[in-house]
C-alpha positions in Angstrom: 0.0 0.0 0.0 1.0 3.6 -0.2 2.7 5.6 2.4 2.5 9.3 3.2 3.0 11.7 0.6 2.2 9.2 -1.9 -0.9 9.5 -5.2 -3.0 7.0 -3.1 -4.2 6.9 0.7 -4.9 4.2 2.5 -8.3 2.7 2.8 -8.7 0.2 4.7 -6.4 -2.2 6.4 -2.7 -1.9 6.6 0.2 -3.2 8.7 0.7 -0.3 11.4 3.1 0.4 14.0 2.3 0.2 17.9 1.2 3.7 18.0 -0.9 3.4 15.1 -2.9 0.4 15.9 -4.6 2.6 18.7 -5.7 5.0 17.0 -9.1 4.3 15.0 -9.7 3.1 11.9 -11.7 5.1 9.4 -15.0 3.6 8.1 -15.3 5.0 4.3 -18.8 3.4 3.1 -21.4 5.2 4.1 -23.9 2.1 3.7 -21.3 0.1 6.4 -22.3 2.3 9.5 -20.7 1.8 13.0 -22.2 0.1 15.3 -24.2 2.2 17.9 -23.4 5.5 17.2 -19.4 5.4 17.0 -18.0 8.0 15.4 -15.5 8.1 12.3 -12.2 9.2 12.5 -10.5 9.6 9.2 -7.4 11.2 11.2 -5.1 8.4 10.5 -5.5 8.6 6.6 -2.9 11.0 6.2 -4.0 12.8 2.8 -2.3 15.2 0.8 -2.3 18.9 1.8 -5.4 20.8 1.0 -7.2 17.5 -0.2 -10.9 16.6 1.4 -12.0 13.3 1.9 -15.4 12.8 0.6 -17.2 11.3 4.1 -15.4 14.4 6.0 -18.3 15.7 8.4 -17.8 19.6 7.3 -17.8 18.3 3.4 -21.2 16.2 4.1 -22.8 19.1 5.0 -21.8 21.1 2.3 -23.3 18.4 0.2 -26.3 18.3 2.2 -26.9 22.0 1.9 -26.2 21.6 -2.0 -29.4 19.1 -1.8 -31.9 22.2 -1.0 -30.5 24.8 -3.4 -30.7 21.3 -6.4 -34.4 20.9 -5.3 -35.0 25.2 -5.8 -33.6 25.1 -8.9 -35.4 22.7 -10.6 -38.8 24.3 -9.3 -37.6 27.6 -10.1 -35.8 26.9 -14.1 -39.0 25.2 -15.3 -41.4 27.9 -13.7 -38.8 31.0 -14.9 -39.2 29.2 -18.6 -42.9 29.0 -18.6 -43.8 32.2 -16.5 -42.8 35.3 -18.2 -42.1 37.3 -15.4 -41.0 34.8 -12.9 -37.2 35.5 -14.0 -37.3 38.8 -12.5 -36.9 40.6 -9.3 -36.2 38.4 -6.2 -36.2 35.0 -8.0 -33.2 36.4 -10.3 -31.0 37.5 -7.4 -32.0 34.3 -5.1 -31.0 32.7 -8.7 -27.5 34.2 -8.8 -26.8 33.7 -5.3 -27.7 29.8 -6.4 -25.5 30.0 -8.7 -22.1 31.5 -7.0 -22.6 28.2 -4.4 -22.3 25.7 -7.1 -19.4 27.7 -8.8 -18.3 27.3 -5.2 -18.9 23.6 -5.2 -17.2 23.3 -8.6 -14.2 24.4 -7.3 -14.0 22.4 -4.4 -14.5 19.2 -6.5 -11.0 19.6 -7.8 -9.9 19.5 -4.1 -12.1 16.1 -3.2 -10.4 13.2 -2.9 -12.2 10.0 -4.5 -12.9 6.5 -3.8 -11.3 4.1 -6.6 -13.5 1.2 -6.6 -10.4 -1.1 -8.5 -7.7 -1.0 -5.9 -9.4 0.1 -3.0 -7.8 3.2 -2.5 -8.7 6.8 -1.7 -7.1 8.6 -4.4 -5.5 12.4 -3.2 -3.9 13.3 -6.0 -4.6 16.5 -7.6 -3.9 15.5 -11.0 -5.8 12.5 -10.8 -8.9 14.1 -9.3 -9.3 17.1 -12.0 -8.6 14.5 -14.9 -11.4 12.1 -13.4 -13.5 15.3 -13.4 -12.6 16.9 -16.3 -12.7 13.8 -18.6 -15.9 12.9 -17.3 -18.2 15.3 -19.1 -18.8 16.7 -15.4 -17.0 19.8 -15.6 -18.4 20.8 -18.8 -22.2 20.2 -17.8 -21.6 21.2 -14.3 -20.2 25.0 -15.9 -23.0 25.3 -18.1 -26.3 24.7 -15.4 -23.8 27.4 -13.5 -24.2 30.2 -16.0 -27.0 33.3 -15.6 -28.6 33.1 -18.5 -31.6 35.1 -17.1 -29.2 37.7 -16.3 -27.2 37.5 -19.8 -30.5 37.7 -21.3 -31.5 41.0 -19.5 -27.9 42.2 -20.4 -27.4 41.9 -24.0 -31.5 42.3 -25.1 -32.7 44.3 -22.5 -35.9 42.5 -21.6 -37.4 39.4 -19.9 -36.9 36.4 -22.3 -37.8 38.2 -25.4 -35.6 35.7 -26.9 -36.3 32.0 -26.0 -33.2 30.2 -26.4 -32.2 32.1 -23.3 -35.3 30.4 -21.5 -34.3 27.4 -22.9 -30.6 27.1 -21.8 -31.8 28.1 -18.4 -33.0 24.1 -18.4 -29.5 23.4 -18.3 -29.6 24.2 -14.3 -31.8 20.7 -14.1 -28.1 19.0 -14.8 -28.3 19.2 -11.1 -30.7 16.8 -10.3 -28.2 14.0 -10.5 -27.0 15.4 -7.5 -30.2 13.7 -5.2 -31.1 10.9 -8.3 -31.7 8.8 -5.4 -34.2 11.3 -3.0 -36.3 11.8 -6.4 -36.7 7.9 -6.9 -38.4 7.8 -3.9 -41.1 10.6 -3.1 -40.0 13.8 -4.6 -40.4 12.8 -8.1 -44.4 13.3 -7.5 -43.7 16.4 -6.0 -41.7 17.4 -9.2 -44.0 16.1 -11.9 -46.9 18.0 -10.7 -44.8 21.2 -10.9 -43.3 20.3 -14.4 -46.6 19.7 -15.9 -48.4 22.4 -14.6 -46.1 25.1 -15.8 -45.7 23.4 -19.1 -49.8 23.5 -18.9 -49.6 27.2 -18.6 -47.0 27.7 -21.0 -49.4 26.0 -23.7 -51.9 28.4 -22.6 -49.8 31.7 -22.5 -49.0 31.4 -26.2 -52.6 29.6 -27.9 -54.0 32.0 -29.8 -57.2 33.2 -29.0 -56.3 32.9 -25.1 -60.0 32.8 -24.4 -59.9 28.9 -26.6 -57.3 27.9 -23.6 -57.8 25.7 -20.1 -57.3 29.1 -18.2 -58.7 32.3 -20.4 -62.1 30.4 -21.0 -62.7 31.4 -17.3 -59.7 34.2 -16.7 -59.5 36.5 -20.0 -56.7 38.5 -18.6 -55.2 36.0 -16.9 -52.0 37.3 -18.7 -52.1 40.4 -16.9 -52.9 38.8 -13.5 -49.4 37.7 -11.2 -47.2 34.9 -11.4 -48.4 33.2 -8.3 -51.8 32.9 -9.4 -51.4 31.5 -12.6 -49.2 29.0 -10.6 -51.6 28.4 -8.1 -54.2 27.7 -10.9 -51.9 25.1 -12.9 -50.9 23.5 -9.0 -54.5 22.6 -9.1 -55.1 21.9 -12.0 -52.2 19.3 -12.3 -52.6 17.7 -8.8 -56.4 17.1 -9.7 -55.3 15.6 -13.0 -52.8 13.1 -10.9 -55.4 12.0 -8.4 -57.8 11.2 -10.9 -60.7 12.8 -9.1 -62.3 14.4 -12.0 -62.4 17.8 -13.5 -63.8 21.0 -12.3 -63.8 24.5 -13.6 -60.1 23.9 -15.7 -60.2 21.4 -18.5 -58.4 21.2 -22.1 -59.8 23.4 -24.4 -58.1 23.0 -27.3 -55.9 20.3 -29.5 -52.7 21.0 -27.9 -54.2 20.9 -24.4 -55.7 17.5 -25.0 -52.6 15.6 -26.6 -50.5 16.9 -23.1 -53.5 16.2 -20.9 -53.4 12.6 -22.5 -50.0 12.2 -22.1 -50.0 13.4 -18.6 -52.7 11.3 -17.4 -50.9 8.0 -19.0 -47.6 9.4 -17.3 -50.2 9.2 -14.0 -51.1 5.4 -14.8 -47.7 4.7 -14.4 -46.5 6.8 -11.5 -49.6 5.9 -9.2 -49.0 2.3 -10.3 -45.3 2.7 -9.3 -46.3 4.3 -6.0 -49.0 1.8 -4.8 -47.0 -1.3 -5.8 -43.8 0.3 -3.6 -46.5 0.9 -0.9 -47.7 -2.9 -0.9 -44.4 -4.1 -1.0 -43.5 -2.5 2.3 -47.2 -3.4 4.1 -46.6 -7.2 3.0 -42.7 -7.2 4.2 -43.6 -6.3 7.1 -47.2 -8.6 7.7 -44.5 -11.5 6.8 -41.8 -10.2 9.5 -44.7 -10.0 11.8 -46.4 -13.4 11.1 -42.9 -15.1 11.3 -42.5 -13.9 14.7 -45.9 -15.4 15.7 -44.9 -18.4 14.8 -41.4 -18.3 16.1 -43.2 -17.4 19.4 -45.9 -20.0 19.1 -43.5 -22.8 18.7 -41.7 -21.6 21.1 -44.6 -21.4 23.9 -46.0 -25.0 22.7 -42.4 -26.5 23.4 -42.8 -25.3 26.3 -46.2 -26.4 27.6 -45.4 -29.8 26.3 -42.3 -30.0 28.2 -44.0 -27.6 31.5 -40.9 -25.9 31.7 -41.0 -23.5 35.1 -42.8 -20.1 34.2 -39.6 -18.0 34.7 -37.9 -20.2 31.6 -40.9 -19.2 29.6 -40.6 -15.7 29.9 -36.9 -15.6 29.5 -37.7 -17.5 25.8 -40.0 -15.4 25.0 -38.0 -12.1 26.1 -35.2 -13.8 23.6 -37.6 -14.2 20.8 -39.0 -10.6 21.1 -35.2 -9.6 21.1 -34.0 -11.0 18.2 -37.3 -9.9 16.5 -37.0 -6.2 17.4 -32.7 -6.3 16.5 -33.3 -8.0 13.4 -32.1 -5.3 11.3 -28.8 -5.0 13.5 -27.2 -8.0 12.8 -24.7 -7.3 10.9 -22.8 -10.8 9.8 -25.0 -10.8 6.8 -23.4 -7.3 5.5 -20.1 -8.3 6.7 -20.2 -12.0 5.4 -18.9 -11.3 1.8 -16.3 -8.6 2.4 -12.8 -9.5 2.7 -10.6 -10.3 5.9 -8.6 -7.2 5.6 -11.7 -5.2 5.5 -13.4 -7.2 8.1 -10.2 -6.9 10.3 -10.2 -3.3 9.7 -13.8 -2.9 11.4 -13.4 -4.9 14.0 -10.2 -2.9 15.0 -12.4 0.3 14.5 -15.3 -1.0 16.7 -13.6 -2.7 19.6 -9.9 -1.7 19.7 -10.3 0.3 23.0 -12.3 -1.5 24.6 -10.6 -4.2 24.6 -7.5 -2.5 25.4 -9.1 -0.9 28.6 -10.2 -4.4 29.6 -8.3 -5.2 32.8 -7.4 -8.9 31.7 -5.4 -7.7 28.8 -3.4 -5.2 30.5 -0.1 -5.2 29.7 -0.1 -7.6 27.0 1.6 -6.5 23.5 -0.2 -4.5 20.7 0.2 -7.2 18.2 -1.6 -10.1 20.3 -4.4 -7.5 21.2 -4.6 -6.6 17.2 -5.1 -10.6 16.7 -7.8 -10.7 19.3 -10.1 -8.2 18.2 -9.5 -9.4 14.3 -10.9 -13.1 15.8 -13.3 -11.0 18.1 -16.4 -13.6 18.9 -18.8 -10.6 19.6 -17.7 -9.6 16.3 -20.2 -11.8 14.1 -22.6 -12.1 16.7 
């Protein structure tokens, strides 16, 4: 393995001195937490200078704060491009401001250290990280969702997206999304469809012509002249009452256009409530099996002992086991750590129970190395 100073850190298991093996051991997967509550130390990875390690607490919430501004701009590019006057005012300075953090965070990426997946290694080498980035496509499609183009617009024409292209680019700034891929495959990607198609909805509206033949001017002639917000609030509704399926009201297509997206909406609907129920079973039946199992675990377990008349002190203590193991089911961690290698196995087990094995009074005095074999062969370990 590397040593200090070197294009590669350390990862996960090395020979260390005496001095060394007390300090902790750093835990890099997030998905591998330790066990109740210990904290990670990535002190002993000695990086290169001015080089972050990606699961470094101050860096995670950086990323975390990243998250919000990601989930603003995608409301805020789709209802700028379809709402004339959104892009002015307060939204265009709280759109700059956006913008200077991720030129912030694009910056900072060059200084991130990265996790190579091959040899195991956290890579801290500056040249390696920006060619990684560079080559990547990243860089390129992380500088383009960066640029004002609201505020280049304004600039060189002079008025609010008199010129659509501008509107258009300003899209780019969804490029961010793959930032929380994973929080939209869960819940926010309902959240994010009904915003999408009810600005798109309005958009078809703003430029039909006659705007009275239109979902919105049939009822609301002016509805040009009224304010951003309640045109907004007036697609909201009408796209949330188009994804719950619970019939139409006073807003309903009018026109060609109108019905082609409203059909293509409503089968995009099929799917997504499809998706969400089926996720929503899934989770009811997992757990009814879980629970069932544990019945019968606890059934068997009380028939053995009626049919034996074990004393009514054993009977509790079996069934105080059985509603242990059921409730720390999800804690038992030899099924995670059943695959990975020894070195990465030893590694955690040297993290987790170093010191406490060290402060044990049976073990006092006894050498570093025999203490580093006891807690790799730990029995508590793969309990």
């Amino acid at each position: 393995m590397a040593e200090k100073g070197s294009s590669t850190a350390p990862l996960l298991f090395r020979r260390r001195s005496s001095s060394e093996m007390k300090n902790k051991s750093a835990s890099v997967s997030s998905s591998l937490l330790p066990a109740f509550g210990t904290v990670v130390d990535d002190g002993d990875l000695h990086l290169k200078r001015n080089v972050i390690a990606p699961y470094d607490r101050r860096y995670r919430w950086w990323q975390t704060f990243l998250v919000g501004l990601v989930i603003y701009s995608a409301w805020a590019s789709i209802l700028e491009l379809t709402f004339d006057k959104a892009a002015n005012g307060v939204l265009l300075f709280i759109d700059l401001v956006v913008d200077f953090f991720f030129a912030i965070d694009i910056i900072l990426t060059f200084f991130v250290a990265y996790f190579d997946t091959l040899n195991f290694v956290l890579v801290d080498d500056h040249l390696k990280i920006a060619f990684r980035y560079v080559t990547r496509f990243w860089l390129f499609m992380d500088v383009a969702s960066t640029i004002p183009f609201p505020l280049i617009n304004k600039i060189l024409i002079g008025e609010w997206h008199t010129g659509q292209v501008f509107g258009l680019l300003n899209l780019l700034r969804l490029w961010r999304l793959h930032r929380v891929a994973s929080l939209l495959l869960k819940w926010q990607v309902t959240l994010f469809a009904v915003h999408s198609a009810g600005c798109f909805y309005y958009w078809l509206a703003a430029r039909h012509k006659p705007s009275e033949h239109t979902w919105i001017g049939r009822l609301i002639g002016d509805f040009k002249q009224k304010g951003v917000w309640h045109g907004y609030t007036c697609s909201i509704y009408w796209s949330i009452v188009t994804l719950t399926s619970v019939g139409y009201g006073e807003f309903y297509s009018m026109n060609e256009g109108e019905k082609i997206f409203n059909s293509i909406y409503m089968l995009f609907n099929m799917g997504l409530i499809a998706y969400i129920i089926g996720n929503i079973t899934n989770l009811v039946v997992q757990s009814v099996v879980k629970t069932f199992a544990m019945r019968d675990s606890i059934n068997e377990v009380m028939r053995y002992a009626s049919k034996n008349q074990l004393p009514e002190g054993m009977r509790e203590q079996m069934l105080a086991h059985m509603q242990l193991k059921f409730n720390t089911a999800e804690l038992q961690q030899e099924k995670v750590l059943k695959d990975l290698p020894k070195a990465i196995r030893s590694s955690i087990a040297q993290h987790l129970f170093w010191k406490t094995v060290e402060k044990t009074y049976l073990f006092q005095g006894v050498s570093d190395d025999f203490l580093s074999q006891l807690v790799t062969i730990f029995p508590i370990f793969y309990v």
